[in-house]
N, C-alpha and C positions, 0 to 999 in steps of 0.2 A: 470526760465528764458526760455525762447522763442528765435530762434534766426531762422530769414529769411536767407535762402541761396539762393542767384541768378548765374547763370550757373552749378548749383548740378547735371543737365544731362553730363556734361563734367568730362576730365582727372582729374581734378583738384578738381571739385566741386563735383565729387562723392566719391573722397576720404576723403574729407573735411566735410561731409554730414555724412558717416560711424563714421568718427570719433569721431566727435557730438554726434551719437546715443550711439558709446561704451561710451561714459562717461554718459549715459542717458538722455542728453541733447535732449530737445522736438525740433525740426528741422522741420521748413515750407520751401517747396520749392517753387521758382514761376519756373514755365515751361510752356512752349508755349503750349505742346503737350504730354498732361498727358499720354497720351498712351503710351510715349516711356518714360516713366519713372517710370516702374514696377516696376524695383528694388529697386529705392528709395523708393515706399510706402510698399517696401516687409521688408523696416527698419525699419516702423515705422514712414516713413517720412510724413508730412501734405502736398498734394499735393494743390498749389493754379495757377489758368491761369493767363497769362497775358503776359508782354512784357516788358522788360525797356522802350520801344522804343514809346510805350504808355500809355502817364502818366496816363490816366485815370483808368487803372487797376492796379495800386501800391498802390492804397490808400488801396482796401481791403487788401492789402496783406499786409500792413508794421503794419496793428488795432490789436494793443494786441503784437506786438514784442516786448523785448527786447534790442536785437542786431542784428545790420545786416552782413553778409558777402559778398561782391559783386566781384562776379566773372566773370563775363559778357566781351568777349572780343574778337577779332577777329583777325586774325596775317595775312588776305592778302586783299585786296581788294581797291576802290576805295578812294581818300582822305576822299568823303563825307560820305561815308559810317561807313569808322573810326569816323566822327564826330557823326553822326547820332546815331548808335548803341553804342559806349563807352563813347566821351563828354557829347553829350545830351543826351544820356542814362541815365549816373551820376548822372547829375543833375534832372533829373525826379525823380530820387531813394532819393537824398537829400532832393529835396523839402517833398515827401510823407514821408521819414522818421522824419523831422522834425513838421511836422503836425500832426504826429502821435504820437510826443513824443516818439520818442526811443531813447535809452541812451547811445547807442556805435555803431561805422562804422565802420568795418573793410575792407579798402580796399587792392585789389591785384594790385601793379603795378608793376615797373621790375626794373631788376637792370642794370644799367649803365645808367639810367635816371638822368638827372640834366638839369638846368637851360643852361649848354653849349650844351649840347645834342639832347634837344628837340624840334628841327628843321629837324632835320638827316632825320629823316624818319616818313610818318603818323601815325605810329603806337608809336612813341614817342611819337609825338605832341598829340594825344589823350590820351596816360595815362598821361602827364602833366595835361591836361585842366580836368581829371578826379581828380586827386591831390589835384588840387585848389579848384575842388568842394568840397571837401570834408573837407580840412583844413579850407576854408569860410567859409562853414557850419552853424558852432555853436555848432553843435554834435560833443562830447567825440569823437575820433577819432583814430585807429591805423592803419599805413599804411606798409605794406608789399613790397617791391624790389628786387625779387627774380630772382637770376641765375636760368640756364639750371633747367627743374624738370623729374628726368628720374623715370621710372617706367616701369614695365613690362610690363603692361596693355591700355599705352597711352602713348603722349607727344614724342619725336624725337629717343630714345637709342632705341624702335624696330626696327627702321630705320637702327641705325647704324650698330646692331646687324647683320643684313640679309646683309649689304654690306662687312662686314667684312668675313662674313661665305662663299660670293659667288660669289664678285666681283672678276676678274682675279688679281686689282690691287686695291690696297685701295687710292680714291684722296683725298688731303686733300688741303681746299684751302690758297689759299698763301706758307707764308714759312711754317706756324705751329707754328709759335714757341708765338703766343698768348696765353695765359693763358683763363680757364673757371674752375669753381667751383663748378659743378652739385649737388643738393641736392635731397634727397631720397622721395619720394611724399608721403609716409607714415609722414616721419622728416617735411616737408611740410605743412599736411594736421594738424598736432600736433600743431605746431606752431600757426595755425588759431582757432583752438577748444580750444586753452588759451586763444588766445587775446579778444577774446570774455567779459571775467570775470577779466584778472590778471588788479590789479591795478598797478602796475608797467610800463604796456605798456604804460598806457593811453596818449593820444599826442604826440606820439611818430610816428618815420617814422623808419624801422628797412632794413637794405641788409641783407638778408639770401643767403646762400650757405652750402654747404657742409665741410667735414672739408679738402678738397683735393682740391689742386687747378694746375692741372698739366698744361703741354701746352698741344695744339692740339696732336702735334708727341709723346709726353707720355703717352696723352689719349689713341689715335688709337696702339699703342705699348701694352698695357695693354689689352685693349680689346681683342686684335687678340690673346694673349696667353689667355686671357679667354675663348674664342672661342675655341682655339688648329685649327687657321688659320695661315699657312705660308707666306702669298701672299705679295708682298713688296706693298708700300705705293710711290706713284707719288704727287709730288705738281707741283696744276693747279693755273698756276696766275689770279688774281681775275680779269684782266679782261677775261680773258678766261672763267672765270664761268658767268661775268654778259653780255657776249654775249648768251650764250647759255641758262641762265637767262630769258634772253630776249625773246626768240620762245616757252620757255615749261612753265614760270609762271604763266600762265592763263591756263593750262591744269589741271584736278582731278588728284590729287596725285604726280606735281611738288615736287620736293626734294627741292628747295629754289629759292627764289626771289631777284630781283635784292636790294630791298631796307634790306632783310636780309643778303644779302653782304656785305652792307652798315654797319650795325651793325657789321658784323663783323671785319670789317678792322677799327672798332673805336678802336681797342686794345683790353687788357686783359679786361673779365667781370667774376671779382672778387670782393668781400666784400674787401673796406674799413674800414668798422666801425662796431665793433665786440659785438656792444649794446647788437645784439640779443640772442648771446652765453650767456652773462654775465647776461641780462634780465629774460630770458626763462629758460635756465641752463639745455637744452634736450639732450641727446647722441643720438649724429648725427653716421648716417651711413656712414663707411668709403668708399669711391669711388672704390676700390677692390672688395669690398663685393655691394655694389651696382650692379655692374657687373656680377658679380655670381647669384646674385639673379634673373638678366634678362633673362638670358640664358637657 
């Protein structure tokens, strides 16, 4: 088995990529810019160029796959560009995998996505419109809705990590008292390195999470004694953040955006449907030991 991993240069897609390899799973990546992606051919990974974004170089890359994994996604930027790079992105990857005869999709989308949701903000509306391409399809298909994915190495907890250790005061927004689920990117990248093969998945759409689902104020509580930080903890009301939102969003290395506000004041984003526990059947990293490990 063959399987194409698309975004394998990112948080996500390089751990998802390693994973593949330790089970000796032959792994083609498509990247823009083979140069910056040493590591993955230092795995063993099959490097191929190209782009979602144009369809005319997926054809080579989907001849002779498999399975696809598609990781391809962006978290800030302009409506069109969410269409552009993740909608029709998709669908460029569907069409060529379908031409190609590959036998399984697996995509990443997120959780708290549903049909009442996907309006909220573009970065909804595009993993919906990425959903339906794939459900349309015709291609065997598993689809992935995963909470927070913290990790040492990428994705938001090095963030929280350095606030906790060095902010005078920890802000946390709103009351706090929403609930998240964070899963381990390792527990993560596992999960995708099955769906690949397990016949169980198949047509299935699965929320993943962690096995810990605190609120905000027992997350950041935890943390700071992970840390062995004293500093107390302020809650800033959310429009206080989507003012200030507002002037730094488009700046390198903004901490959040007004439409991730948005997401956030949707409520808890926790697994309702516990498919993938019972599916997969992985020992998930508990959210303690998560934290230890980032530190």
């Amino acid at each position: 088995m063959t399987v194409l991993v698309t975004g394998a240069t990112g948080f996500v897609g390089s751990h998802v990529a390693h994973a593949l390899r330790a089970r000796e799973t032959p792994v083609r990546a498509l990247v823009r810019r083979p140069e910056r992606a040493r590591r993955l051919a230092a795995w063993g990974v099959d490097l191929i160029q190209g782009d979602v974004t144009q369809a005319a170089s997926l054809d080579a890359a989907c001849e002779g796959v498999d399975a696809i994994v598609h990781l391809v996604a962006i978290i800030r930027g302009r409506r069109e560009e969410f269409e552009r790079v993740m909608a029709q992105g998709t669908r460029h990857l569907v069409a060529a995998a379908r031409a190609a005869g590959v036998r399984r999709f697996v995509l990443a989308s997120a959780l708290g996505l549903d049909e009442q949701t996907k309006d909220v903000v573009p970065y909804y509306g595009a993993k919906w419109e990425m959903e339906q391409a794939v459900l349309e399809s015709g291609v065997e298909h598993v689809v992935f809705r995963p909470s927070f994915v913290f990790g040492r190495d990428g994705g938001v907890l090095p963030m929280f990590v350095r606030m906790a250790r060095y902010l005078p005061v920890t802000p946390i927004a709103g009351p706090g008292t929403q609930r998240l689920q964070p899963i381990w990117i390792d527990d993560l990248a596992e999960y995708f390195a099955q769906a690949v093969s397990l016949p169980a998945a198949a047509g299935r759409t699965f929320e993943v999470g962690g096995p810990d689902a605190p609120t905000w104020n027992e997350f950041w509580d935890r943390l700071k004694r992970v840390v062995g930080a004293r500093r107390p903890s302020i809650h800033v009301p959310f429009g206080v953040l989507r003012v200030q939102a507002a002037l730094t969003e488009r700046l390198p290395g903004a901490p959040v955006t007004r439409d991730q506000l948005k997401q956030l004041e949707l409520g808890d984003n926790v697994v309702t449907d516990t498919s993938a526990v019972e599916v997969f059947q992985l020992p998930l990293l508990s959210l303690d030991e998560q934290l230890r490990r980032s530190t």
